[in-house]
C-alpha positions as CSV (number, residue, x, y, z in Angstrom):
1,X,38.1,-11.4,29.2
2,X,37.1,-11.1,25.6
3,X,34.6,-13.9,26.2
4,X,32.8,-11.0,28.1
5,X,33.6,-8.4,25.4
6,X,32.4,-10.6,22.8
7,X,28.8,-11.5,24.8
8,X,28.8,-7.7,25.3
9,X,29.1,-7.0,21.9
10,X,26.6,-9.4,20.6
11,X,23.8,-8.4,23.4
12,X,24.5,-4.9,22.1
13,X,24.1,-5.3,18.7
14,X,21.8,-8.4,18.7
15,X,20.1,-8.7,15.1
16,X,17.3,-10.8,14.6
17,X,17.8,-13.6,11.9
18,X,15.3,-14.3,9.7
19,X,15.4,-18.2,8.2
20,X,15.1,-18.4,4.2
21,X,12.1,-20.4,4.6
22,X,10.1,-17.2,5.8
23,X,11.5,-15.5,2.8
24,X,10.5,-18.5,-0.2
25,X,7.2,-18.0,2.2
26,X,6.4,-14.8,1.9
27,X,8.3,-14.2,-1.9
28,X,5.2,-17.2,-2.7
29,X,2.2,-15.4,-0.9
30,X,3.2,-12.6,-3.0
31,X,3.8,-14.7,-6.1
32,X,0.0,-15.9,-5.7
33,X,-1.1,-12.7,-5.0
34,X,0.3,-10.7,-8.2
35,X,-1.7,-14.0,-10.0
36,X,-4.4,-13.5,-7.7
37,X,-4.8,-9.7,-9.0
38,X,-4.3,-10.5,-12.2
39,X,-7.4,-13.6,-12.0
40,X,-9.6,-10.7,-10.7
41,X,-8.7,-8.0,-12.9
42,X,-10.2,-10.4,-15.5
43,X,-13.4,-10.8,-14.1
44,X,-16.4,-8.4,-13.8
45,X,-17.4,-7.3,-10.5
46,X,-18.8,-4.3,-11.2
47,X,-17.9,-1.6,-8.4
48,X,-16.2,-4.5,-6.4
49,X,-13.3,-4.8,-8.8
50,X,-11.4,-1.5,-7.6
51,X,-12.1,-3.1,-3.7
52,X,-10.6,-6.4,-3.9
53,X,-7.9,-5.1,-6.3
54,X,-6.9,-3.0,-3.6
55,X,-7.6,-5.0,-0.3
56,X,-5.1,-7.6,-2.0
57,X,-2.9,-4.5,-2.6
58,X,-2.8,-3.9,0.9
59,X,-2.2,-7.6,2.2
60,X,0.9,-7.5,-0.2
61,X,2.3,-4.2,1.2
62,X,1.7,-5.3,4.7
63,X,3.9,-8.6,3.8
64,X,6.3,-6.6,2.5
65,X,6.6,-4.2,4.8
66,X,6.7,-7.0,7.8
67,X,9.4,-8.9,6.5
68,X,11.2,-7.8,3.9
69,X,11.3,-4.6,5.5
70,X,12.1,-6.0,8.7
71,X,9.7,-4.4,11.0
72,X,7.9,-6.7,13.0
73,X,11.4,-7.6,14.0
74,X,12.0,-3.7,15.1
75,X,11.0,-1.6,17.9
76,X,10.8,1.7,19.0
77,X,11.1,4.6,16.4
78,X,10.8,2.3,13.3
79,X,7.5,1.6,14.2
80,X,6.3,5.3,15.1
81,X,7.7,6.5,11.8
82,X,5.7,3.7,10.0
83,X,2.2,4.4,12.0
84,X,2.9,8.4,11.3
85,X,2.9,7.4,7.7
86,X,-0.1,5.3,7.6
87,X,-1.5,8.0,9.9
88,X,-0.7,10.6,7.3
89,X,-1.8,8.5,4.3
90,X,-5.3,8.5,6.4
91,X,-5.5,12.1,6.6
92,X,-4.7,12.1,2.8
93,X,-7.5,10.1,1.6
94,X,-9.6,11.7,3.8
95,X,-9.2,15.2,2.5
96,X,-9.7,13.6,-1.4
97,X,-12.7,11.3,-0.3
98,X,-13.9,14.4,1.4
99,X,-13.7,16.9,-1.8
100,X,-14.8,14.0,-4.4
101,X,-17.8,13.8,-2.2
102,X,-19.1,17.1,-1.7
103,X,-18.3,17.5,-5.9
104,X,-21.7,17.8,-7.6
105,X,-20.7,15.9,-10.5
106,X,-23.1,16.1,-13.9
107,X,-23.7,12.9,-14.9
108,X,-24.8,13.6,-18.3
109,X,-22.1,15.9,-19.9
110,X,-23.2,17.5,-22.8
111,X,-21.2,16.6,-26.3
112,X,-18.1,18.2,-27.8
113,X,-20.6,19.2,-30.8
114,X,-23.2,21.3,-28.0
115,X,-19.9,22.5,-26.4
116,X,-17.9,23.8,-29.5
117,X,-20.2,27.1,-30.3
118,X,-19.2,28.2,-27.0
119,X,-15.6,27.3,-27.3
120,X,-15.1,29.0,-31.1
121,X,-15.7,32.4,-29.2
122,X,-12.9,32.0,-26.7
123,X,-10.3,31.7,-29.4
């Protein structure tokens, strides 16, 4: 009889074990991705370097946020709460892009030495 208890137990509670080898694996991707960031950080690529800064961000978080994390092991309400963030995040940088966007920017600001007539009356 506790040979059933115990299988009942286990199926219950079941845990998914991940082998070390997964996590030297992914602590290495990570490893040569901090380098990787660093390598391009370094290098001039213009516009690009804010892009492929980030994009290799991203690839990090993701493996960090699979494994170490544990949730491409879980199911159900882990992974709601985890799409409702990214979700979320979405609508965030959407409402910034969107107000950065419609800005009219002057891209020729005038000098401290134009501006200080100006501020002198104001105090």
């Amino acid at each position: 009889m506790s040979n059933d208890s115990e299988h009942a137990r286990h199926t219950e509670y079941s845990e998914h074990i991940v082998p070390v080898a997964t996590y030297v694996g992914v602590f290495f991707a990570l490893m040569i991705g901090t380098a990787l960031t660093t390598w391009v950080a370094y290098i001039d690529l213009g516009r690009w370097n804010t892009v492929v800064a980030l994009a290799i961000a991203v690839i990090k978080m993701i493996l960090v946020v699979l494994f170490f994390m544990h949730v491409k092991y879980n199911k159900g309400l882990t992974r709601i709460v985890i799409l409702a963030a990214f979700f979320w995040l979405g609508i965030m940088i959407t409402l910034s892009l969107a107000d950065e966007l419609t800005r009219h920017w002057e891209l020729n600001p005038a000098p401290w030495s134009v501006l200080l007539p100006y501020l002198s009356r104001l105090f």
